[in-house]
Steps between C-alpha positions, in 0.01 A plus 500: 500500500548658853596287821276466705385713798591345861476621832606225806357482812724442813484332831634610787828325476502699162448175266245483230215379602297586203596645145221737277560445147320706224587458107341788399323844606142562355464855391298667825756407728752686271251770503504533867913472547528795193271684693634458868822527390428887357377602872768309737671759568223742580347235744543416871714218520214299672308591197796395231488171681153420497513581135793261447317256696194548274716439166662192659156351550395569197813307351422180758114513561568226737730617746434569840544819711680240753725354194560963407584521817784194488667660185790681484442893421784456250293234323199639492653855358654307224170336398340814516795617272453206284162624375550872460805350291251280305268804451804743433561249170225648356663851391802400448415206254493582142 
């Protein structure tokens, strides 16, 4: 089974304040990071961000843009990561 998918949320003291947990992906968010991933590098990087931002949410339909705007770029890249990797599984798995 995969680990789950976490992004924290930081105060300004840079402590957790808050921790998103996910244990899985469901299928259209996968969808979306497959897709977004195959035009990052042709977009703005406004629009690569927004995009991001848009998979994240997807992942945690709960979070807030004041809790995005707390994480960590780093974080939030590696979730992102975390679900084209979960999507990626699909072609390689035989």
């Amino acid at each position: 089974m995969e680990s789950r998918i976490e992004l924290n949320i930081y105060d300004g003291n840079d402590e957790i304040v808050e921790t998103y947990s996910a244990r899985g992906v469901r299928w259209g968010v996968v969808e979306d990071a497959l897709g977004v991933d195959e035009q990052l590098k042709s977009m703005t990087m406004a629009d690569q961000i927004s995009a991001m931002k848009s998979v994240v949410t997807g992942v945690f339909p709960s979070i807030t843009d004041e809790h995005l705007r707390a994480a960590y770029l780093e974080d939030i890249v590696a979730c992102f990561n975390s679900v084209k990797s979960r999507g990626n599984q699909i072609n390689t798995k035989k």
